[in-house]
PDB file of the backbone (N, CA, C, O) and the ligand in Angstrom, with CONECT records:
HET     ZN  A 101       1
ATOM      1  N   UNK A   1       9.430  19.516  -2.251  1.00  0.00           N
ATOM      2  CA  UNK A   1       8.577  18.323  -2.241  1.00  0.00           C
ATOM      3  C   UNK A   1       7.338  18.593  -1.395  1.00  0.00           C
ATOM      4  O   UNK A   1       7.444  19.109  -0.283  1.00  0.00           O
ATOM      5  N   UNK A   2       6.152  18.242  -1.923  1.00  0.00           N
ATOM      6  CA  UNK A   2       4.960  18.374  -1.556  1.00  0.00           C
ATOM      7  C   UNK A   2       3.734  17.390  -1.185  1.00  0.00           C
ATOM      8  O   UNK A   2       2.722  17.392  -1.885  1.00  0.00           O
ATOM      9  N   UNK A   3       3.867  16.521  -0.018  1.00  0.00           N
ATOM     10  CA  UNK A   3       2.638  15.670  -0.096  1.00  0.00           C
ATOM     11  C   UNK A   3       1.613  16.069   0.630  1.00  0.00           C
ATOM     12  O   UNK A   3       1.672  16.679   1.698  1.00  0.00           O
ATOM     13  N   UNK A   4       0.665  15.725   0.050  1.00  0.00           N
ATOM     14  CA  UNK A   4      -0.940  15.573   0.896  1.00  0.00           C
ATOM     15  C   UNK A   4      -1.668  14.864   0.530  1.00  0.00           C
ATOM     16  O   UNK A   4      -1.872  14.682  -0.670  1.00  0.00           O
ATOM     17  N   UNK A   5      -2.414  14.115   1.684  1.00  0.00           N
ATOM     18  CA  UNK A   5      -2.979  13.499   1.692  1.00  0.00           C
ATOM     19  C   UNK A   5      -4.436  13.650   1.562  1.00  0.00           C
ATOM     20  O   UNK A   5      -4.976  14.271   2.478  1.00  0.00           O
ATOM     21  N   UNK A   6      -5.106  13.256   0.711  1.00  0.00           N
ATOM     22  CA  UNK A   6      -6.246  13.680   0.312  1.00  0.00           C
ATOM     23  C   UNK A   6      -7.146  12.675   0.812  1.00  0.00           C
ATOM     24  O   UNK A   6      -8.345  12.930   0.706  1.00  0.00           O
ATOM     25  N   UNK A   7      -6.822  11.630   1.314  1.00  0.00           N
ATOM     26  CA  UNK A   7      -8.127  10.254   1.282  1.00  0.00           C
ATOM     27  C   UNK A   7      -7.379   9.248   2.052  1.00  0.00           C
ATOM     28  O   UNK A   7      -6.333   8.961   1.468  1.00  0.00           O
ATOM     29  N   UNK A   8      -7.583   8.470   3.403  1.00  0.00           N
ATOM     30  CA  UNK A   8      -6.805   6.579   3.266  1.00  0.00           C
ATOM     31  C   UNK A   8      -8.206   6.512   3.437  1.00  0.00           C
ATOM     32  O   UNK A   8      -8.908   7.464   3.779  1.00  0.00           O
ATOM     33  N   UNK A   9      -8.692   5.095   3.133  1.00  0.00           N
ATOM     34  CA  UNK A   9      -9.906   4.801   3.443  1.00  0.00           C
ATOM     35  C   UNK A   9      -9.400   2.893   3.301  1.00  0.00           C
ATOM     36  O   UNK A   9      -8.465   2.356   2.707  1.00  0.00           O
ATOM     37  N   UNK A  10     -10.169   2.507   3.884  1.00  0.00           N
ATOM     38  CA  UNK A  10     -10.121   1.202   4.396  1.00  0.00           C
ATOM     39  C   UNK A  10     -10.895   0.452   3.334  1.00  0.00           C
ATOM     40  O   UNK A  10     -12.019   0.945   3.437  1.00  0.00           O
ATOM     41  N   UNK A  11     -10.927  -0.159   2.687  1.00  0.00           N
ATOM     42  CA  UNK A  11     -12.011  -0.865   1.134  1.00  0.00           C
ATOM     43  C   UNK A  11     -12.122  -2.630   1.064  1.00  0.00           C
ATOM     44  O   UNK A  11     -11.230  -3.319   1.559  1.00  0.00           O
ATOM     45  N   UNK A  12     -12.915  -3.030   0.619  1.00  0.00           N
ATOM     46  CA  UNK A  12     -12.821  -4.371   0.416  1.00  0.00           C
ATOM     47  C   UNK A  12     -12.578  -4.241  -0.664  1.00  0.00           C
ATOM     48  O   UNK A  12     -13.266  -3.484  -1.349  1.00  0.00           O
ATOM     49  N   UNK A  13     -11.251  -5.107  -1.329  1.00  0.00           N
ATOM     50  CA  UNK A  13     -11.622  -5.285  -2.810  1.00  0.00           C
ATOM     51  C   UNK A  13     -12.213  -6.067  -3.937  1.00  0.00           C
ATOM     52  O   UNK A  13     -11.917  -7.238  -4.175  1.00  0.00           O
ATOM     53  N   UNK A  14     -13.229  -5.215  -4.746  1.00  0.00           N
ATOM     54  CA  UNK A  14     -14.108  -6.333  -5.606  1.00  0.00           C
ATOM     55  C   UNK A  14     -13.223  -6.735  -6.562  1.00  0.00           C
ATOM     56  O   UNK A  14     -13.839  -7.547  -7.253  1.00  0.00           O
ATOM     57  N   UNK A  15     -11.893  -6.585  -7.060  1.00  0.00           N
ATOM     58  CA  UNK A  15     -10.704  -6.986  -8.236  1.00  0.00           C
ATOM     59  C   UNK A  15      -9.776  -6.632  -7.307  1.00  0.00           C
ATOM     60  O   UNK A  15      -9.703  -5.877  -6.337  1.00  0.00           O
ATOM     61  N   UNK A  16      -8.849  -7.671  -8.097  1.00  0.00           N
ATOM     62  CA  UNK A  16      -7.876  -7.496  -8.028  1.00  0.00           C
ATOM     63  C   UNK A  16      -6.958  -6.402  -7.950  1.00  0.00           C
ATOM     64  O   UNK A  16      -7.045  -5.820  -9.030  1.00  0.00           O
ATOM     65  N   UNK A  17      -6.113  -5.823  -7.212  1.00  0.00           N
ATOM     66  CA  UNK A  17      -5.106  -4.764  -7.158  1.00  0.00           C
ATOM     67  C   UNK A  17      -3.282  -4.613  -7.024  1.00  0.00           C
ATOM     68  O   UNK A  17      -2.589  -5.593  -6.750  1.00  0.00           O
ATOM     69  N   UNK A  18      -2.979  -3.893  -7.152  1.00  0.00           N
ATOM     70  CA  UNK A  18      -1.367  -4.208  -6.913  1.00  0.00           C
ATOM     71  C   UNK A  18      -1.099  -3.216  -5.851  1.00  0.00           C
ATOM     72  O   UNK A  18      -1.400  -2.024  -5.915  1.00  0.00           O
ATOM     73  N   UNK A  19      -0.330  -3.987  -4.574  1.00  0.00           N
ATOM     74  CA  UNK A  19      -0.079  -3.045  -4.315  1.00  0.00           C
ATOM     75  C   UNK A  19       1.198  -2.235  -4.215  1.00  0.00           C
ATOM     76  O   UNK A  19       2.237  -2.863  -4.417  1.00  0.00           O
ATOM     77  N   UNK A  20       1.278  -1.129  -3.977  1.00  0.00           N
ATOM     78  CA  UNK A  20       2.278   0.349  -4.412  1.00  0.00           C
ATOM     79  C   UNK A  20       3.685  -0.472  -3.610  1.00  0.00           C
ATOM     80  O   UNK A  20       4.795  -0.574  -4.133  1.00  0.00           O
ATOM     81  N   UNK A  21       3.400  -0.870  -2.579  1.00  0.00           N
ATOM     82  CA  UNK A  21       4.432  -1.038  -1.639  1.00  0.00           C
ATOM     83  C   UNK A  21       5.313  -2.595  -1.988  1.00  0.00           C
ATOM     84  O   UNK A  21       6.523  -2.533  -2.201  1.00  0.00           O
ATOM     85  N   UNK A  22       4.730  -3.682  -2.013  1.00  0.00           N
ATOM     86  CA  UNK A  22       5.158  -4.853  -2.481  1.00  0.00           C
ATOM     87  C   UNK A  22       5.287  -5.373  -3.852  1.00  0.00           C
ATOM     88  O   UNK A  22       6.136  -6.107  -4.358  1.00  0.00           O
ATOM     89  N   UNK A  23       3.854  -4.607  -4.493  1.00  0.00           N
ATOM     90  CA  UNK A  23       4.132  -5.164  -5.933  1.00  0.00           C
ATOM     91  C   UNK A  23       3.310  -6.516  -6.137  1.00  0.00           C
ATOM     92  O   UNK A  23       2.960  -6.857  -7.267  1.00  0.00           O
ATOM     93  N   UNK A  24       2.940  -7.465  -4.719  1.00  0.00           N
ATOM     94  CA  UNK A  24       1.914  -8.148  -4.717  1.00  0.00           C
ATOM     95  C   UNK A  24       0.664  -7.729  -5.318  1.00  0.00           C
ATOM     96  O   UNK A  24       0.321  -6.620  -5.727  1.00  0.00           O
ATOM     97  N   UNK A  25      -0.116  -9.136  -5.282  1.00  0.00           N
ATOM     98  CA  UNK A  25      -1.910  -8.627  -5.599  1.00  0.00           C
ATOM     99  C   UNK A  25      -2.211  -8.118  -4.395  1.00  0.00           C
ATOM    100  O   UNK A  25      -1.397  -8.074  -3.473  1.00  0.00           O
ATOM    101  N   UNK A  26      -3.383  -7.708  -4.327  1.00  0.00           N
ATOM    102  CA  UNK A  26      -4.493  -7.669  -3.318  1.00  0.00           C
ATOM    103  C   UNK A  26      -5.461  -8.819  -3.525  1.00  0.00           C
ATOM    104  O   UNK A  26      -5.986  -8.876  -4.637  1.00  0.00           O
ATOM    105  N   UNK A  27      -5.715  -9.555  -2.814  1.00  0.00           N
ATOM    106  CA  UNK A  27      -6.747 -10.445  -3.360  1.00  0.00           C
ATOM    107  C   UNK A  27      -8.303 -10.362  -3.096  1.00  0.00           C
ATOM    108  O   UNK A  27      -8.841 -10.273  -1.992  1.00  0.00           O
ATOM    109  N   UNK A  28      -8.778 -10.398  -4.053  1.00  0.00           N
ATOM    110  CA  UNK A  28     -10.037 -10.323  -4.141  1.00  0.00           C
ATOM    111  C   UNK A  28     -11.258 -10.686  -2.619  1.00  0.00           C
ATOM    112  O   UNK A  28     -11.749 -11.780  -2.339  1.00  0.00           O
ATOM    113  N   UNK A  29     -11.463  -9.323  -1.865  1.00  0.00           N
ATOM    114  CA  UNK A  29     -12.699  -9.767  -0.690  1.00  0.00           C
ATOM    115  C   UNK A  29     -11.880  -9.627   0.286  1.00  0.00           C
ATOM    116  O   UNK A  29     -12.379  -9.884   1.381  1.00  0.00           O
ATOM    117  N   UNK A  30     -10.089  -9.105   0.290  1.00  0.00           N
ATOM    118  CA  UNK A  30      -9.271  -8.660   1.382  1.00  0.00           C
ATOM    119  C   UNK A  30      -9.777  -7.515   1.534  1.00  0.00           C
ATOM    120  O   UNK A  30     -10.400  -6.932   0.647  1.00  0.00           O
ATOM    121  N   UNK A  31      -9.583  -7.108   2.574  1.00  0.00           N
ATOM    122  CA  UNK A  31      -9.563  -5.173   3.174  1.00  0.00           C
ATOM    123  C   UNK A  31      -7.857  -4.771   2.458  1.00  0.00           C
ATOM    124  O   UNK A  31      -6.775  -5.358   2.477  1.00  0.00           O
ATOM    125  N   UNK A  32      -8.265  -3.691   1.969  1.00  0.00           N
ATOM    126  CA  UNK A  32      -6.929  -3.028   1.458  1.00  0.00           C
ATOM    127  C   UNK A  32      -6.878  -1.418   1.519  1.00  0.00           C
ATOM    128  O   UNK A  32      -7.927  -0.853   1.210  1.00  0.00           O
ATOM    129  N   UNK A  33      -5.713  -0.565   1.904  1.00  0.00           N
ATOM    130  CA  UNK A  33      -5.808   0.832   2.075  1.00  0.00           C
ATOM    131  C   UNK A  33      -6.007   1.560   0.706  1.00  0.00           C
ATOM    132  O   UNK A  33      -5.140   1.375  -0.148  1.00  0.00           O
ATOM    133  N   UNK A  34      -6.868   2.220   0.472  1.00  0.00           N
ATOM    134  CA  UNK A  34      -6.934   3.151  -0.541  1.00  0.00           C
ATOM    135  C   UNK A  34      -6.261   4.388  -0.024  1.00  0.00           C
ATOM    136  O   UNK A  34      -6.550   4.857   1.077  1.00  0.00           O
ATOM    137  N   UNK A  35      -5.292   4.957  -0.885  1.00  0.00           N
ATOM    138  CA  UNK A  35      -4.754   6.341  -0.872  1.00  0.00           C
ATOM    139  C   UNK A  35      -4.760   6.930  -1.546  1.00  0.00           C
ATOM    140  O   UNK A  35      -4.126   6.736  -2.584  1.00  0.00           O
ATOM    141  N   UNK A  36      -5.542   8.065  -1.307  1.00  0.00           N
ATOM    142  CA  UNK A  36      -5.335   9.479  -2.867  1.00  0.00           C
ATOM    143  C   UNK A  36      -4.933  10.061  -1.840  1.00  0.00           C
ATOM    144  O   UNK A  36      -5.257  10.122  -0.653  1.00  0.00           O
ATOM    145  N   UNK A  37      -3.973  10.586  -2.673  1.00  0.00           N
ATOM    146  CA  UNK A  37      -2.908  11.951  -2.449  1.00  0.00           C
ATOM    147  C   UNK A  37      -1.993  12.815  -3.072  1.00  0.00           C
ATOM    148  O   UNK A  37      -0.897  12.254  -3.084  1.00  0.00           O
ATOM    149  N   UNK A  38      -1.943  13.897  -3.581  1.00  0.00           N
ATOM    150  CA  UNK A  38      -0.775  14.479  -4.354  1.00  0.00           C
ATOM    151  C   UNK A  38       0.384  14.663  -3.627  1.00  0.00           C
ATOM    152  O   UNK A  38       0.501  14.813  -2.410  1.00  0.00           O
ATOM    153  N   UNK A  39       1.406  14.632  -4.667  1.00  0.00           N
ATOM    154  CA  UNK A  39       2.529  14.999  -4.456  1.00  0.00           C
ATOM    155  C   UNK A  39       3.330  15.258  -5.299  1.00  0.00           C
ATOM    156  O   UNK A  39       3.665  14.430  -6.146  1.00  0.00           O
ATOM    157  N   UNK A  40       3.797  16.446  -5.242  1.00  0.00           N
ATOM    158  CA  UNK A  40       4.339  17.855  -5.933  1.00  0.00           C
ATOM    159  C   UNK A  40       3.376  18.034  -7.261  1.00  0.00           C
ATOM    160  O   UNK A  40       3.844  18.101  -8.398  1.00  0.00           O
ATOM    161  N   UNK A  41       2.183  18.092  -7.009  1.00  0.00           N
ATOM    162  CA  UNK A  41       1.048  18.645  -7.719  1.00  0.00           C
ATOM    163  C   UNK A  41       0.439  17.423  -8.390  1.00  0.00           C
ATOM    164  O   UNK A  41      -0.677  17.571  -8.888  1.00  0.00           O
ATOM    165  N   UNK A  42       0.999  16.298  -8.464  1.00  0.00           N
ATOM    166  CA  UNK A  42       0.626  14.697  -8.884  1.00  0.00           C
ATOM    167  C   UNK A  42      -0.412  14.060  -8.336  1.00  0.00           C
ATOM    168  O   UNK A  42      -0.285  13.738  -7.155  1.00  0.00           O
ATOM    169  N   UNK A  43      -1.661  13.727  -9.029  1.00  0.00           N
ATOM    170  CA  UNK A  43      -2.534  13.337  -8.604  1.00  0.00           C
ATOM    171  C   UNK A  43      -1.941  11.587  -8.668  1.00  0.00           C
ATOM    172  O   UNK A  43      -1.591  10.998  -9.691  1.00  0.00           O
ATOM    173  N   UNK A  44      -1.969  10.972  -7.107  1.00  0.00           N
ATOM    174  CA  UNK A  44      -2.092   9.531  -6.907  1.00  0.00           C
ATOM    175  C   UNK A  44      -2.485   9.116  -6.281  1.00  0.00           C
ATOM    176  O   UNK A  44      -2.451   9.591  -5.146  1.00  0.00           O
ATOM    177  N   UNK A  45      -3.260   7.731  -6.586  1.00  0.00           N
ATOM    178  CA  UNK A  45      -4.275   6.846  -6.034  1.00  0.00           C
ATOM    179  C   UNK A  45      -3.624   5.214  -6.051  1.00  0.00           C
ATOM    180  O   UNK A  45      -3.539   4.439  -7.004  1.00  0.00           O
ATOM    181  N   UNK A  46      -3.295   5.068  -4.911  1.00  0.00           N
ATOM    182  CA  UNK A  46      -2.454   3.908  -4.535  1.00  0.00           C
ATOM    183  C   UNK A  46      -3.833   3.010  -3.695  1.00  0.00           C
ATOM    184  O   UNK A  46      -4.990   3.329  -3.424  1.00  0.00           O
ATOM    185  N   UNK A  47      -3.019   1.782  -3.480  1.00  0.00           N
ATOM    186  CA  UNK A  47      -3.917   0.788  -3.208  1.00  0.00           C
ATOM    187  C   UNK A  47      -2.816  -0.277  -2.148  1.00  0.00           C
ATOM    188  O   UNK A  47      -2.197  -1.171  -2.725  1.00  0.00           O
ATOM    189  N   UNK A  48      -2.700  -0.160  -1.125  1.00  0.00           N
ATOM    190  CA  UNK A  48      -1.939  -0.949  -0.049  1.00  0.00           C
ATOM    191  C   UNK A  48      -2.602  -2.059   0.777  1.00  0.00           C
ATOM    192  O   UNK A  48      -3.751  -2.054   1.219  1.00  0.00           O
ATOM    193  N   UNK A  49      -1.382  -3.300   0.943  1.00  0.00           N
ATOM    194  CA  UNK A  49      -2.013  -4.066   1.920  1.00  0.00           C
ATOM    195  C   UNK A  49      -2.257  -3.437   3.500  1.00  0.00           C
ATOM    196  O   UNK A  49      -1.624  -2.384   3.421  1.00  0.00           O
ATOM    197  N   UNK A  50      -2.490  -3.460   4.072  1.00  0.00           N
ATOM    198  CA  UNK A  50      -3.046  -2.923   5.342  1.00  0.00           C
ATOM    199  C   UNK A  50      -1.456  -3.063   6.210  1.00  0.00           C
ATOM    200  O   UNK A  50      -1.090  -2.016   6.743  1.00  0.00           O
ATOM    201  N   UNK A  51      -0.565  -4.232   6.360  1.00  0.00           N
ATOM    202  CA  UNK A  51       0.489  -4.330   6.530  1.00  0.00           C
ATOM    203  C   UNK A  51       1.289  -3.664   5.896  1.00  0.00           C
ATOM    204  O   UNK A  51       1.953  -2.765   6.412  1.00  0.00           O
ATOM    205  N   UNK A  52       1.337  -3.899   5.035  1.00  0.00           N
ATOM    206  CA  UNK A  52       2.437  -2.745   3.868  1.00  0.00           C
ATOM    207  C   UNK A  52       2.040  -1.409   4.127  1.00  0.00           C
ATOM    208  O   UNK A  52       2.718  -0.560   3.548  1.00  0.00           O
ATOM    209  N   UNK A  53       1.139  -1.011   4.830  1.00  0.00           N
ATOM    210  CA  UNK A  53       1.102   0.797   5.104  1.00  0.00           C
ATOM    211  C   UNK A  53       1.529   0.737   6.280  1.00  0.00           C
ATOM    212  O   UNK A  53       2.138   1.702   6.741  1.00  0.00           O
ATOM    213  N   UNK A  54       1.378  -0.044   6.797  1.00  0.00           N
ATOM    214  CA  UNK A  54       1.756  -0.175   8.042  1.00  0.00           C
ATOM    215  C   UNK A  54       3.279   0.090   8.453  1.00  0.00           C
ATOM    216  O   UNK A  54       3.581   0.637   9.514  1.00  0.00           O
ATOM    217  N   UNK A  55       4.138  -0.319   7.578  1.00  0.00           N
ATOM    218  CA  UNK A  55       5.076  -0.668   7.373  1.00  0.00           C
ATOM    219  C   UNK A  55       6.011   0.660   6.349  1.00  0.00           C
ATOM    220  O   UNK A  55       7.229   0.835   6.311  1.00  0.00           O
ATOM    221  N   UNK A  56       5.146   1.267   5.768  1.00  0.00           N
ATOM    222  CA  UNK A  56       5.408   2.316   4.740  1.00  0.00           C
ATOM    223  C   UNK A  56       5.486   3.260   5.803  1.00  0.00           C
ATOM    224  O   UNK A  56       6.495   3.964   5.839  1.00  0.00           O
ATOM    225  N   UNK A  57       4.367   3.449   6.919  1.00  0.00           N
ATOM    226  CA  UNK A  57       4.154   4.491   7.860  1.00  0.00           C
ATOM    227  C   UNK A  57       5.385   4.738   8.422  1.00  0.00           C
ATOM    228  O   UNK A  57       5.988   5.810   8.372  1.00  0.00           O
ATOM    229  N   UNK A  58       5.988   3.039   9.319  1.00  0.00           N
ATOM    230  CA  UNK A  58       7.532   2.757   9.812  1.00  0.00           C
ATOM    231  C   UNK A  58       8.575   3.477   9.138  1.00  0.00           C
ATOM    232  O   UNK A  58       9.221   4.225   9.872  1.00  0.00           O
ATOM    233  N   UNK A  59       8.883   3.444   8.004  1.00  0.00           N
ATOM    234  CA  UNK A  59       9.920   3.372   6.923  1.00  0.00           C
ATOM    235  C   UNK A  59       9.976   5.127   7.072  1.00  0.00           C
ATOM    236  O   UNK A  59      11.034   5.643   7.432  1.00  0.00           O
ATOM    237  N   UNK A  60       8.785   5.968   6.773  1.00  0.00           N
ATOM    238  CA  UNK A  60       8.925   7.202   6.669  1.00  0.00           C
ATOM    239  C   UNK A  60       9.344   8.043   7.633  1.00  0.00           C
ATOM    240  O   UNK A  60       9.955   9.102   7.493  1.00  0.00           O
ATOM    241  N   UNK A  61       8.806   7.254   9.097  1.00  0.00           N
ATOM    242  CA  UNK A  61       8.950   7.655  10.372  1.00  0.00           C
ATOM    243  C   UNK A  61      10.464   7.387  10.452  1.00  0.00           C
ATOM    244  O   UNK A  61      11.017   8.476  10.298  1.00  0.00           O
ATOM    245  N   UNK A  62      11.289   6.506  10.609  1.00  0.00           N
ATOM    246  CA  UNK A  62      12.326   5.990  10.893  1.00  0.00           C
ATOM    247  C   UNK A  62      13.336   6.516   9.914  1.00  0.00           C
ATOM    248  O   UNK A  62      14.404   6.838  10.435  1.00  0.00           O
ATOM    249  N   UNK A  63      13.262   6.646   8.862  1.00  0.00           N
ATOM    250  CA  UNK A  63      14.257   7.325   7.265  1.00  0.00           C
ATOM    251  C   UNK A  63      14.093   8.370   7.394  1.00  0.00           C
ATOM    252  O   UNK A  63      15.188   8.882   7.628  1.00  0.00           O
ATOM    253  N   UNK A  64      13.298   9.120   7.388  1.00  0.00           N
ATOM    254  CA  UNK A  64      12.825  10.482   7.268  1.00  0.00           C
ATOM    255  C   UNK A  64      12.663  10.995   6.030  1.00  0.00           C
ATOM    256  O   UNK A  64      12.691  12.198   5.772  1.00  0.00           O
ATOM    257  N   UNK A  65      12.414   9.703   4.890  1.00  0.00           N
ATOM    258  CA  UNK A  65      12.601   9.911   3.223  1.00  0.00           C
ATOM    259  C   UNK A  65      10.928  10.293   3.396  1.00  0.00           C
ATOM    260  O   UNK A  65       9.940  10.093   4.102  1.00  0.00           O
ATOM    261  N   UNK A  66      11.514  11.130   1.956  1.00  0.00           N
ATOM    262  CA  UNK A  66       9.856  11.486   1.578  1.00  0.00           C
ATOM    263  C   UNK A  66       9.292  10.603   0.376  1.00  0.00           C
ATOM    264  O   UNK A  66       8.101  10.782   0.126  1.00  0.00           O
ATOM    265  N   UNK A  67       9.809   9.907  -0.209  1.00  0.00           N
ATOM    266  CA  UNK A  67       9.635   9.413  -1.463  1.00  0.00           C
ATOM    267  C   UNK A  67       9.929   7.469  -1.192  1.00  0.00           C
ATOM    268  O   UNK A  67      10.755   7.187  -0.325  1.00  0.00           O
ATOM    269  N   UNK A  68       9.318   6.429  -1.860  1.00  0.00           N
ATOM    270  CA  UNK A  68       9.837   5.364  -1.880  1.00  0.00           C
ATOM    271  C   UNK A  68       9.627   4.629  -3.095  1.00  0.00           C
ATOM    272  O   UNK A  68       9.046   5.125  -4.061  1.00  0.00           O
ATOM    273  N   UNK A  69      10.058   3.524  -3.078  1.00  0.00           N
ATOM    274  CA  UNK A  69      10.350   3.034  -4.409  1.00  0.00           C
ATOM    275  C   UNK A  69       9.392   1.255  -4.384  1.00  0.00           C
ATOM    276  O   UNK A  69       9.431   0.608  -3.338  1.00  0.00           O
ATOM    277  N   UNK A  70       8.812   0.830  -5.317  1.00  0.00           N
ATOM    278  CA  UNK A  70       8.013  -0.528  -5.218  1.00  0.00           C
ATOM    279  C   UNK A  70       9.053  -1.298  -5.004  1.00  0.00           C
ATOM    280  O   UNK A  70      10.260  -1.128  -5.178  1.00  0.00           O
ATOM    281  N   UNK A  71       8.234  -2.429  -4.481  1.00  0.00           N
ATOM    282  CA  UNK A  71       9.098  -3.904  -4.505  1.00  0.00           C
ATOM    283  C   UNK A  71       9.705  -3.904  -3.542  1.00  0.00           C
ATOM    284  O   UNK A  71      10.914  -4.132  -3.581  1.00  0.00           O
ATOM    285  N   UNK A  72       8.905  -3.588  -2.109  1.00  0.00           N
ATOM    286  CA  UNK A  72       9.635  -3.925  -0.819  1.00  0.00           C
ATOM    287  C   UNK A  72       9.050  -5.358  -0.440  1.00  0.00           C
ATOM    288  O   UNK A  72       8.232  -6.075  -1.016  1.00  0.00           O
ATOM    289  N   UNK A  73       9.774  -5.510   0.748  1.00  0.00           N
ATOM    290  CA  UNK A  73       9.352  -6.847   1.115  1.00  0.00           C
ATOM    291  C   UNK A  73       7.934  -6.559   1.919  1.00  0.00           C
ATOM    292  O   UNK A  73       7.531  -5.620   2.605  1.00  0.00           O
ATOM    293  N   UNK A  74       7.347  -7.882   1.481  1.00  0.00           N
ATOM    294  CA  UNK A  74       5.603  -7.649   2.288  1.00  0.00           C
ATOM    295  C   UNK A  74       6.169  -8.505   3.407  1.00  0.00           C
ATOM    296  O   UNK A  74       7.001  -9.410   3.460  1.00  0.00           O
ATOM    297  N   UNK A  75       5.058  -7.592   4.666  1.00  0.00           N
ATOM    298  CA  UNK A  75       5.018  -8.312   5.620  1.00  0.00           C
ATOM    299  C   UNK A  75       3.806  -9.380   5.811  1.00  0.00           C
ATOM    300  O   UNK A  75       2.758  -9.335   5.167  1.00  0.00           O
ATOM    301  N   UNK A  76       4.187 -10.549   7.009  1.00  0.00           N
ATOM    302  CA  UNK A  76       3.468 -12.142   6.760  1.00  0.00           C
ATOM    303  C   UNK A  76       3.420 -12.127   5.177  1.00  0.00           C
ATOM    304  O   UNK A  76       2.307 -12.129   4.652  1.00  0.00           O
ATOM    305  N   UNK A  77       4.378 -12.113   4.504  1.00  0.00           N
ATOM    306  CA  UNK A  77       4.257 -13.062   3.209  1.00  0.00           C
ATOM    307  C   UNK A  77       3.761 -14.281   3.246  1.00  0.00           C
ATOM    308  O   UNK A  77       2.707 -14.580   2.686  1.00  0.00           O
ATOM    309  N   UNK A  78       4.462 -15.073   3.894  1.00  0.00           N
ATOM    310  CA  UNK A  78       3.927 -16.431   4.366  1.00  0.00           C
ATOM    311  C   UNK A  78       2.538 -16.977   4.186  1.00  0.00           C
ATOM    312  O   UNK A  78       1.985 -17.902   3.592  1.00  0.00           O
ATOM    313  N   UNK A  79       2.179 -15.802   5.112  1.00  0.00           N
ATOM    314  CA  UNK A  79       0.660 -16.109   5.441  1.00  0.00           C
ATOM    315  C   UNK A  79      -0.080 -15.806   3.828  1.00  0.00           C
ATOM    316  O   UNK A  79      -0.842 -16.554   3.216  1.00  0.00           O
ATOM    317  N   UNK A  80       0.409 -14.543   3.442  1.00  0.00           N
ATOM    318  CA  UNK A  80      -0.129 -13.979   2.276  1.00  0.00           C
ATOM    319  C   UNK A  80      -0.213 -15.199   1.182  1.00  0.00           C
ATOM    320  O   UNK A  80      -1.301 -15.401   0.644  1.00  0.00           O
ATOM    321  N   UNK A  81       0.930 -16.025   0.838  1.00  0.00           N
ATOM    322  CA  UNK A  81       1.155 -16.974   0.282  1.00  0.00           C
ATOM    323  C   UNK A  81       0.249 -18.032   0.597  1.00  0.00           C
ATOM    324  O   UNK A  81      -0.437 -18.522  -0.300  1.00  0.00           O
ATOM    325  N   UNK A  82       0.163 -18.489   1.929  1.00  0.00           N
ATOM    326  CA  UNK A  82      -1.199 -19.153   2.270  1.00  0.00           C
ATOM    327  C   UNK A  82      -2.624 -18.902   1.615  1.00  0.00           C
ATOM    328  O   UNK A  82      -3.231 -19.778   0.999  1.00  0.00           O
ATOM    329  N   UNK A  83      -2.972 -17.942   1.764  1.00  0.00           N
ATOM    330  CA  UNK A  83      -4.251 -17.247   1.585  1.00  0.00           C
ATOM    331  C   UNK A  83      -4.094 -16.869   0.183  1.00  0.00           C
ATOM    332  O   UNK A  83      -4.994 -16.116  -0.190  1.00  0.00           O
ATOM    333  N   UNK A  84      -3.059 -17.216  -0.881  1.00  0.00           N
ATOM    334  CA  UNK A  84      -3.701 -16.595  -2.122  1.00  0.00           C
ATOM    335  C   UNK A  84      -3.788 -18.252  -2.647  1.00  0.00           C
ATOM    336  O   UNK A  84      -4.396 -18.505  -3.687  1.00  0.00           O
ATOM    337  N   UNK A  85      -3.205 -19.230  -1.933  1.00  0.00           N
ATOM    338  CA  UNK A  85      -3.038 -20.539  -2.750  1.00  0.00           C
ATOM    339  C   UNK A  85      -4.619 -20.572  -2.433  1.00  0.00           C
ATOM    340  O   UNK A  85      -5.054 -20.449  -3.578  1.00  0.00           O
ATOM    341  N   UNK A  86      -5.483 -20.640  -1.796  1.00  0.00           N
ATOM    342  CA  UNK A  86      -6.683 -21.238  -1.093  1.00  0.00           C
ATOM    343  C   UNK A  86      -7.336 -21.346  -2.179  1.00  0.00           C
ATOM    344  O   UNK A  86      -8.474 -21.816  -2.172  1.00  0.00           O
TER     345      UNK A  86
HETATM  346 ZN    ZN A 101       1.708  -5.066  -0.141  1.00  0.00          ZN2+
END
């Protein structure tokens, strides 16, 4: 298994996005993590809430997995839920 990281960059987004980790939107004019990176020769370009990498960072550190799977729980959902009703 092979990752590298090629890019995080910090972005506002002009559309909508999903992100890798929750499966939520991104909503439109949030800051969200852009990631390009391969792994095992796979070109991918993910799109994270700033919490959810945050949280992805945790998960890798703490598991020691190299790989994860969508549809974790987002963190401040709550709030997230707030801010997409507006
Ligand atoms: Zn997320």
């Amino acid at each position: 298994m092979s990752y590298s990281l090629l890019s995080r960059t910090l972005a506002k987004s002009r559309k909508e996005h999903q992100c890798i980790w929750c499966c939520h939107q991104i909503l439109t004019g949030s800051h969200y993590v852009r990631e390009i990176s391969t792994y095992d020769g796979h070109f991918q370009n993910f799109a994270w809430h700033e919490a959810c990498r945050k949280d992805a960072d945790q998960y890798f550190v703490e598991s020691g997995a190299e790989e994860f799977t969508s549809g974790n729980e987002m963190p401040f959902h709550a709030l997230y839920e707030l801010e997409a009703s507006l």
